[in-house]
C-alpha positions in Angstrom: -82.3 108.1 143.5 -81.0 111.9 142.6 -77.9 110.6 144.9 -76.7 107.7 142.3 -77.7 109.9 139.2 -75.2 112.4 140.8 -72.8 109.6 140.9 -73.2 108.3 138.3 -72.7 111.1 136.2 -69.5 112.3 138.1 -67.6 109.4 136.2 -68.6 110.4 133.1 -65.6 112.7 131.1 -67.1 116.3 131.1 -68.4 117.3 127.1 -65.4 120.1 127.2 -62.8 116.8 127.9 -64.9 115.3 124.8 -65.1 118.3 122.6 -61.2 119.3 122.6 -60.5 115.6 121.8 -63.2 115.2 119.0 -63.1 115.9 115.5 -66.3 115.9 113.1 -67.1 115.5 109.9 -69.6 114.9 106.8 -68.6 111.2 105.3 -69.1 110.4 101.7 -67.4 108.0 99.4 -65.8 109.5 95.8 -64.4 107.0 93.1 -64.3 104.6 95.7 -62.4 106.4 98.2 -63.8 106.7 101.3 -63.6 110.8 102.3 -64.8 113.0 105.4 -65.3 117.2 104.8 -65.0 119.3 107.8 -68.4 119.5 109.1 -68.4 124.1 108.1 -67.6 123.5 105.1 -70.5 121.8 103.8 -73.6 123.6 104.2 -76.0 121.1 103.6 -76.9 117.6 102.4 -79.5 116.8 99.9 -81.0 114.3 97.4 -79.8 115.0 94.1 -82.3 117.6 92.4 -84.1 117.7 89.0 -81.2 119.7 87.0 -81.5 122.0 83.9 -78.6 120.8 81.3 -77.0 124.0 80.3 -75.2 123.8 76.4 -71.6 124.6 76.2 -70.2 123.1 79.8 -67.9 120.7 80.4 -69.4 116.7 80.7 -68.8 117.0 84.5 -71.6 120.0 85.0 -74.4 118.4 85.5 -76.9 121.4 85.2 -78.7 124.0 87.2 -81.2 122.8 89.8 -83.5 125.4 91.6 -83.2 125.0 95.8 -85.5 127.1 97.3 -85.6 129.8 94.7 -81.3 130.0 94.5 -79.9 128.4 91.4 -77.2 125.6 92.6 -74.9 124.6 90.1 -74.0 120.9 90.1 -70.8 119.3 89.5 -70.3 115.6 89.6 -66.8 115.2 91.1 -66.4 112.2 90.0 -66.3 113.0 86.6 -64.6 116.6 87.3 -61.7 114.2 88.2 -61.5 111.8 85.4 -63.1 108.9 86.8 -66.7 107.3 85.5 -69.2 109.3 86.4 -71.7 109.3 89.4 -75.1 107.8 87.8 -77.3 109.4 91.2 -75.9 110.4 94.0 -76.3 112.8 97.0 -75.3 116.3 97.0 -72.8 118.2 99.5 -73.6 122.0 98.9 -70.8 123.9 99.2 -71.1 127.8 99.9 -68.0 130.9 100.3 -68.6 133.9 99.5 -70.5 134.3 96.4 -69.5 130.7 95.7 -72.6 128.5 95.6 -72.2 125.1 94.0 -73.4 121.3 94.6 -70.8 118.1 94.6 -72.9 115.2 93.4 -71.1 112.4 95.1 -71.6 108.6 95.2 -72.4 108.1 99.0 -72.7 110.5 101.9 -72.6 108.6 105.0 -73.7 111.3 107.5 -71.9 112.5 110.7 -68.8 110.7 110.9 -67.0 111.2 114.6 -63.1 110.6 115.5 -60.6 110.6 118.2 -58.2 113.8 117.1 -55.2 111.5 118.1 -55.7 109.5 115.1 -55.5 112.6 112.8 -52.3 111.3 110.2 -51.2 114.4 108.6 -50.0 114.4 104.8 -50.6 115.5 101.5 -53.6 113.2 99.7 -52.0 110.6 97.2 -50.2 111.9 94.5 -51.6 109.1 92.0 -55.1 110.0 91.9 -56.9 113.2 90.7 -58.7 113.5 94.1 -55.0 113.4 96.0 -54.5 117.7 95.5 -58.2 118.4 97.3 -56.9 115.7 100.5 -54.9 116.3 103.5 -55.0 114.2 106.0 -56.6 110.9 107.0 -58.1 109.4 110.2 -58.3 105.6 110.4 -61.1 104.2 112.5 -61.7 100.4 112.5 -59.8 99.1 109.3 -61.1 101.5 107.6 -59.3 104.8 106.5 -61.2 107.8 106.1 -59.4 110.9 103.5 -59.7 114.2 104.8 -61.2 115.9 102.0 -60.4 120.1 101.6 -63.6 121.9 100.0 -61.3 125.1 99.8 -58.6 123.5 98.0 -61.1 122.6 95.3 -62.8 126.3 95.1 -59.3 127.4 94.7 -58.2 125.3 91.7 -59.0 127.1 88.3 -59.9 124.0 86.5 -63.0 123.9 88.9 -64.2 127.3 87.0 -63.4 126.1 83.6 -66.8 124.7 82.8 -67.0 126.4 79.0 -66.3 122.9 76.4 
């Protein structure tokens, strides 16, 4: 028996071979789109929180909620770039530096897996508001996943302007 499980498991490609040629991220969807953040980037997941309005901010800040005794701002991206906004949705926390914030986003379908050859690089489409935070795709099945860039957003100034 320990025979065939040794030879068994010699055909199988070593997790190094499979690490090297695999890329992972989180998978949500945003106005539609269908997106993927690298998996540092996002420090966690969580259900939207009860959230404290705050007066003065723009429509798109969506409050203050309390996580674990830290204040997490959170900003629905969907209506940070001009589309309708997200009624309930799931939260990617985002954290650099002294950068805390929350992305309330429509969908977040959990670990999403692909072959690094498929990686198609480019600059997100210049027709939508989400198009300057994208580059890159990977297609998998028929369906095309965006390659979204958490630093690109916590590098645009319009992110900070949240006075009305």
């Amino acid at each position: 028996m320990a025979a065939l499980a040794q030879a068994a498991e010699l055909s199988l490609p070593s997790q190094r071979d499979n690490r090297a040629s695999a890329w992972s991220g989180i998978g949500f969807r945003v106005g539609g789109q269908y997106c993927v953040a690298p998996m540092g980037d996002i420090t966690e997941v969580l259900h939207e929180p009860l959230a404290t309005r705050l007066p003065g901010v723009q429509s798109w800040v969506r409050g203050v909620a309390n996580v674990r005794g830290r204040l997490l701002p959170l900003i629905d991206l969907s209506a940070f770039l001009g589309m309708a906004p997200c009624l309930r949705g799931r939260v990617l926390v985002l954290e650099r530096d002294e950068i805390y914030t929350g992305l309330i986003v429509e969908e977040v379908l959990g670990m999403q897996h692909f072959d690094s050859s498929l990686y198609a690089d480019g600059e997100g489409p210049s027709d939508s508001a989400l198009g300057k935070y994208l580059r890159g795709s990977y297609r998998q099945g028929d369906r095309e996943w965006l390659v979204f860039r958490p630093n690109r957003l916590l590098n645009d100034r319009d992110f900070f302007q949240v006075a009305a």
